[in-house]
BADODREN-854470 format. One record per residue (C-alpha): residue in three letters; x, y, z. Coordinates in steps of 0.001 Angstrom, whole numbers, plus 500000, padded with zeros to 6 digits. Last residue first. Layout:
% BADODREN-854470
alaXYZ
...
This chain:
% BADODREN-854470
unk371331357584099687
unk374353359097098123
unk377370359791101199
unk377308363821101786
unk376168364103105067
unk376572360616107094
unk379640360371105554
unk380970363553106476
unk379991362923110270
unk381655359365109593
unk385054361340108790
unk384659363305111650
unk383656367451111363
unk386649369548112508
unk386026370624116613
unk383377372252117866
unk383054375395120195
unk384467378276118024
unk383805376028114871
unk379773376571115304
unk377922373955113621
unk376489373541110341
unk375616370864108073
unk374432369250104598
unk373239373027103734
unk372436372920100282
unk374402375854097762
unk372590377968095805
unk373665378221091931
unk372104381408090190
unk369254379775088269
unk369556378710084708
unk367325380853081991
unk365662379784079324
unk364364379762076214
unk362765377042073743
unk361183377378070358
unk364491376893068404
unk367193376064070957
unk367830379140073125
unk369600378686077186
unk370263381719079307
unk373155382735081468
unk372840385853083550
unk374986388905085043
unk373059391322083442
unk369712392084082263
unk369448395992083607
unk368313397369080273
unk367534394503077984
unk365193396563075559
unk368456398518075357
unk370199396237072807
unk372648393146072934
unk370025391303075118
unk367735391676072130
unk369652390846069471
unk371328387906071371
unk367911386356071802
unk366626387227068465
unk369642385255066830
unk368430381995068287
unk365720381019066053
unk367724382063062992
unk370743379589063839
unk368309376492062245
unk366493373895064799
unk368192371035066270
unk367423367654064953
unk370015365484066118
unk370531367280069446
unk366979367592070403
unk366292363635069597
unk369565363160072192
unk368053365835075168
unk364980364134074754
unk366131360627075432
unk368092361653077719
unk371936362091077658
unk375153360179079715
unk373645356793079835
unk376438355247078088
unk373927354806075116
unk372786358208074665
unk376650359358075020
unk377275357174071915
unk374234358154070197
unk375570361748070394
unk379099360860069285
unk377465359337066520
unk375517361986065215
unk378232364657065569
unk380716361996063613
unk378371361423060663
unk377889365438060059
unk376177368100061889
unk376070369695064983
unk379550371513065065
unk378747372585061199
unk375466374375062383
unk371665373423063789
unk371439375231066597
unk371317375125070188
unk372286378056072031
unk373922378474075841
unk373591382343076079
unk375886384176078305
unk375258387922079685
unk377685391317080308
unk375802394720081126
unk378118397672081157
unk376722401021082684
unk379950401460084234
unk378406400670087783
unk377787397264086622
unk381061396232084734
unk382083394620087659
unk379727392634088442
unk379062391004084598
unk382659390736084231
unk382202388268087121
unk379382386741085729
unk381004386759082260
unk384487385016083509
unk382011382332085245
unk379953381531082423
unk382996381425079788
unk384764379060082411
unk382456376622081694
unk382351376876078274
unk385771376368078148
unk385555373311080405
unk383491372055078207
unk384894372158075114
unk388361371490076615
unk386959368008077939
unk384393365938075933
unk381621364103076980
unk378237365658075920
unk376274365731079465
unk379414367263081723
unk377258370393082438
unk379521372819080991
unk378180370897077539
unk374755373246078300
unk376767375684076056
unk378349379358076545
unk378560381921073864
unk379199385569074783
unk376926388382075156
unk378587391926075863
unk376088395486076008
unk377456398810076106
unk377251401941078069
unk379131403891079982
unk381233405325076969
unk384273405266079170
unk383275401664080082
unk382620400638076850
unk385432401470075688
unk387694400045078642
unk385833397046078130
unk386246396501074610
unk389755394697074311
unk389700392951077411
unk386362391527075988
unk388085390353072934
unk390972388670075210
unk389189386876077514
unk386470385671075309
unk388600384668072921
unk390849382732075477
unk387765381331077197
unk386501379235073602
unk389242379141070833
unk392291379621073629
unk390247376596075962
unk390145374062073087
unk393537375023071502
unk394750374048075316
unk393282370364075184
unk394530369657072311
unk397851369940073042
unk397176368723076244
unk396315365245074656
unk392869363765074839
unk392977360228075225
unk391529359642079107
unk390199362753079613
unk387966361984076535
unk388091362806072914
unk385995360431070484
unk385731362878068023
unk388325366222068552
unk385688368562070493
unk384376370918068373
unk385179374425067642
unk384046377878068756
unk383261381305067834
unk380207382999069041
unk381448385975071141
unk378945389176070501
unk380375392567071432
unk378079395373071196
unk378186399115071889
unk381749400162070580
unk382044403171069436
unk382552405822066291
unk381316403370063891
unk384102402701061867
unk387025403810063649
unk385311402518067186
unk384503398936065005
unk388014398838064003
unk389553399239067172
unk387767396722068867
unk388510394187066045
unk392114395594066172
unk392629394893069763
unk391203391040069720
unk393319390468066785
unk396776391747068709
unk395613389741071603
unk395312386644069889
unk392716384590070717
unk390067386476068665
unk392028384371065796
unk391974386489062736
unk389450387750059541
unk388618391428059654
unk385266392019057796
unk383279395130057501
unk379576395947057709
unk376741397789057109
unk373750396781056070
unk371259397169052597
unk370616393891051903
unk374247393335049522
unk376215395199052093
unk374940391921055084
unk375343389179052122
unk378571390508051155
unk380139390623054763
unk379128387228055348
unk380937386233051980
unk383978388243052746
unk384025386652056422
unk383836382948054754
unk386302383633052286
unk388999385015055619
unk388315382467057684
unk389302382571060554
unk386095384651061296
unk385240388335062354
unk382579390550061422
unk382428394041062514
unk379313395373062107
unk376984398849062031
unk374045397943063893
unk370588399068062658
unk368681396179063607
unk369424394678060273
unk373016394678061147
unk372394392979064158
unk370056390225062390
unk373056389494059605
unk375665389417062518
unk373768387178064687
unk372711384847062123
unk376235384595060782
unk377705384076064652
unk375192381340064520
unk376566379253061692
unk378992381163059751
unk381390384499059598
unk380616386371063127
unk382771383688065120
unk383588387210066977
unk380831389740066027
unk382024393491067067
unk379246395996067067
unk378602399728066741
unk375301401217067310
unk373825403987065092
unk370691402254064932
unk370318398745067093
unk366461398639067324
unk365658401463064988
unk365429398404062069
unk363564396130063940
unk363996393132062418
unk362516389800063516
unk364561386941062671
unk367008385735060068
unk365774382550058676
């Protein structure tokens, strides 16, 4: 399932696809290039790129393939490179790579070995890929980045690189998001649910009915996540913020899991008390108490 396609949507747009080769990076790439896009894919893998790349040539798209960790600097560069030699710019950059949480990893077994590939394949890419393309896109004043965030920065699914990654991926584009503004650069997250390899598989299912039964996920956040619908139903979303029907979205992070969008709020902090500090000392410990103590 690939989506509405607008075919004058994304024309004569260049666009870089990071994670581009399966799952929902796949689903982007094949509804971007049907939109007009020209397309870099990227993937680690280099079969699974050539394959994407097929299927997009083979339906009448355009697209290339250059396999690498979006990590890596040197990658990151090349990818932007690429799509400006191909295409002539660089319009769109789409992050969607990421990898799963070792099974049964928790702060209290997870070793900072793992813990640091977990942040390069998630912030790190981000980082570095849009490094790569913002001084494009700002010179072009215009362009459009979306990167791949999850509701896991919530602390619901366990884990710790994954979602502290994530976490950080929603801050970095915010701020990205503000300064990019008077460039003519819009940056947004989307938080997608989709069925793919991360959300599949005996140890995906079990690690969910784990966190069900610690109390950690709701009943309908747990049926959600062991039926979640396929990557088509949240390829529109990306689509659409990466073109100009989303002129002057920026700055947010949405949610897509097949039928369902949204948007979370801009955090507001709750006043638990004020006084002026020019006539009152610190607050007491049993002033603090009687604030922030549950109940």
């Amino acid at each position: 399932m690939r989506g509405p396609v607008a075919p004058a949507l994304l024309a004569g747009r260049g666009a870089v696809v990071v994670g581009g080769s399966r799952g929902i990076g796949r689903a982007v790439a094949e509804l971007l290039a049907a939109c007009g896009a020209g397309v870099v894919v990227n993937g680690r893998d280099r079969g699974a790129v050539d394959d994407t790349v097929g299927a997009i040539t083979a339906g009448g798209g355009r697209a290339i393939g250059l396999p690498g960790a979006a990590h890596l600097e040197a990658t990151a560069v090349a990818l932007a490179q690429a799509c400006r030699e191909q295409y002539g710019s660089v319009d769109v950059l789409i992050n969607c790579a990421g990898v799963a949480e070792p099974p049964g990893s928790s702060i209290l077994s997870v070793s900072t070995t793992e813990f640091q590939d977990l942040l390069d394949a998630h912030v790190g890419t981000v980082f570095q890929t849009c490094r790569a393309v913002a001084p494009i896109m700002a010179e072009q004043r215009r362009g459009s980045i979306v990167n791949s965030g999850s509701v896991a920065f919530l602390g619901d699914y366990g884990g710790t690189g994954y979602p502290a990654g994530k976490a950080a991926i929603n801050g970095l584009t915010v701020a990205i998001a503000a300064e990019l503004a008077e460039h003519g650069v819009r940056a947004n997250v989307v938080c997608p649910g989709a069925k793919t390899r991360l959300s599949t598989g005996s140890d995906y299912e079990s690690h969910i009915r784990n966190l069900n039964a610690r109390g950690l996920l709701d009943e309908v956040s747990t049926r959600a996540s062991l039926d979640p619908a396929p990557a088509g139903h949240v390829a529109p979303l990306y689509a659409y913020l990466a073109s100009d029907l989303a002129d002057g979205v920026t700055g947010s992070v949405f949610l897509a899991s097949g039928g369902f969008v949204g948007r979370f709020d801009r955090p507001i902090p709750s006043v638990l008390g004020y006084r002026d500090h020019q006539r009152f000392g610190p607050w007491s410990f049993e002033e603090l108490r009687s604030m922030v103590a549950p109940g």
